[in-house]
C-alpha positions as a Markdown table, in Angstrom:
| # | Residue | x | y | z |
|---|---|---|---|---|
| 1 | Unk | -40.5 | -55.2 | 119.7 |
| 2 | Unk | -38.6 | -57.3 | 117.6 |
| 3 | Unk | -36.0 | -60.1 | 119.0 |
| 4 | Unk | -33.6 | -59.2 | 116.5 |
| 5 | Unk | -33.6 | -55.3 | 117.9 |
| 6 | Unk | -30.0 | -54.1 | 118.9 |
| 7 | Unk | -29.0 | -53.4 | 122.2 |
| 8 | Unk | -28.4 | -49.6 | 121.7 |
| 9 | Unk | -32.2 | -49.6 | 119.6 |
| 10 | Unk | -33.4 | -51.3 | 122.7 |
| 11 | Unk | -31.6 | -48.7 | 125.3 |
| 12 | Unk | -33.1 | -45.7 | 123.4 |
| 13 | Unk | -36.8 | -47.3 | 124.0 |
| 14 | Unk | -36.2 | -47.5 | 127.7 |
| 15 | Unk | -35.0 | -44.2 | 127.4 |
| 16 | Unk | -38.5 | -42.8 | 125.6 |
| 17 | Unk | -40.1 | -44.7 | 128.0 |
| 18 | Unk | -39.0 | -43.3 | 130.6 |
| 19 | Unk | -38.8 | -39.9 | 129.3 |
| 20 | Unk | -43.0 | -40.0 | 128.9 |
| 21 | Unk | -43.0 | -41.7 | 132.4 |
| 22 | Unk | -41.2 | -38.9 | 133.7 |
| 23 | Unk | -43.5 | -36.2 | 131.7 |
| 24 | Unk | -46.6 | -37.3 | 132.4 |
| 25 | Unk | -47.1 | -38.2 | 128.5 |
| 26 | Unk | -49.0 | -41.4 | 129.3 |
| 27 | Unk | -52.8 | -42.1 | 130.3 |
| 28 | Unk | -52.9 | -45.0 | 132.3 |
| 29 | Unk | -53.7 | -47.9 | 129.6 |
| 30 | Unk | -50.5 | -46.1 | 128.0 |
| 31 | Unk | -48.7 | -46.6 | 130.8 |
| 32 | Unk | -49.5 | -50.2 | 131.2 |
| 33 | Unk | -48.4 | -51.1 | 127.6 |
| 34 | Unk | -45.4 | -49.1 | 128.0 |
| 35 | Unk | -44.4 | -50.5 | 131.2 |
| 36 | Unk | -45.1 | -53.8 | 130.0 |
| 37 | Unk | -42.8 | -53.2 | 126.8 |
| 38 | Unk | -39.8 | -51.5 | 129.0 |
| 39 | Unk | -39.7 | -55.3 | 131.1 |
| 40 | Unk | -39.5 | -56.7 | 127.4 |
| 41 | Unk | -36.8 | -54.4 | 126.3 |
| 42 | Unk | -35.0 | -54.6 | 129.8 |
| 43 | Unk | -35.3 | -58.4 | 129.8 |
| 44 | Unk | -33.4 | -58.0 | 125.8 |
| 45 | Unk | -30.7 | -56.3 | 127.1 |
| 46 | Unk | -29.6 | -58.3 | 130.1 |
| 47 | Unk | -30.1 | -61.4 | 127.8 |
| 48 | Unk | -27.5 | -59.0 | 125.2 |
| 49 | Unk | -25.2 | -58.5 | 128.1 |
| 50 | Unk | -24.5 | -61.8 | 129.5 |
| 51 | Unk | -24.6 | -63.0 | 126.5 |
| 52 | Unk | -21.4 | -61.0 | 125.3 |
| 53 | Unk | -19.9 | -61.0 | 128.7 |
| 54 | Unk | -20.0 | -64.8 | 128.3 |
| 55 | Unk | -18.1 | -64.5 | 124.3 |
| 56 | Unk | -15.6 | -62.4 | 126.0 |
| 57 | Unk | -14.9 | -64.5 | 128.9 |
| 58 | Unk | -14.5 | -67.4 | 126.4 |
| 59 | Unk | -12.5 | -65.8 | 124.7 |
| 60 | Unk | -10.1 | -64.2 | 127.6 |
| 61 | Unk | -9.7 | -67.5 | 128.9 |
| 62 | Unk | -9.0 | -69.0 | 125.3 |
| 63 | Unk | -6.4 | -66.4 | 124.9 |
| 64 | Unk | -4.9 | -67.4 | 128.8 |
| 65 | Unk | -4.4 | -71.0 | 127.5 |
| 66 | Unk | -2.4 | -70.4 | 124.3 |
């Protein structure tokens, strides 16, 4: 998983993730992995989130003041 991965590339890995989850598609080291790679890609896109919520905030609130 790359840092540089887009939040929608991101969103569509949980949702394979949890698509096998749900299947049964995983042996248990596979599950492991795969878990350990959704907390990566879930960690991503809060980071993406609050990130932009931040911009946009700065940027309401530099909008207010004008």
């Amino acid at each position: 998983m790359a840092k540089t991965m887009k939040y929608e590339e991101a969103v569509r890995e949980l949702e394979a993730i949890v698509d096998k989850l749900e299947n049964d598609e995983l042996d248990i080291d596979s599950m492991a992995e795969r878990l350990k790679e959704a907390q990566k890609l879930i960690k991503l896109c809060k980071d993406k989130l609050t990130k932009t919520d931040e911009e946009i905030k700065k940027l309401l609130n530099g909008d207010e003041k004008q």
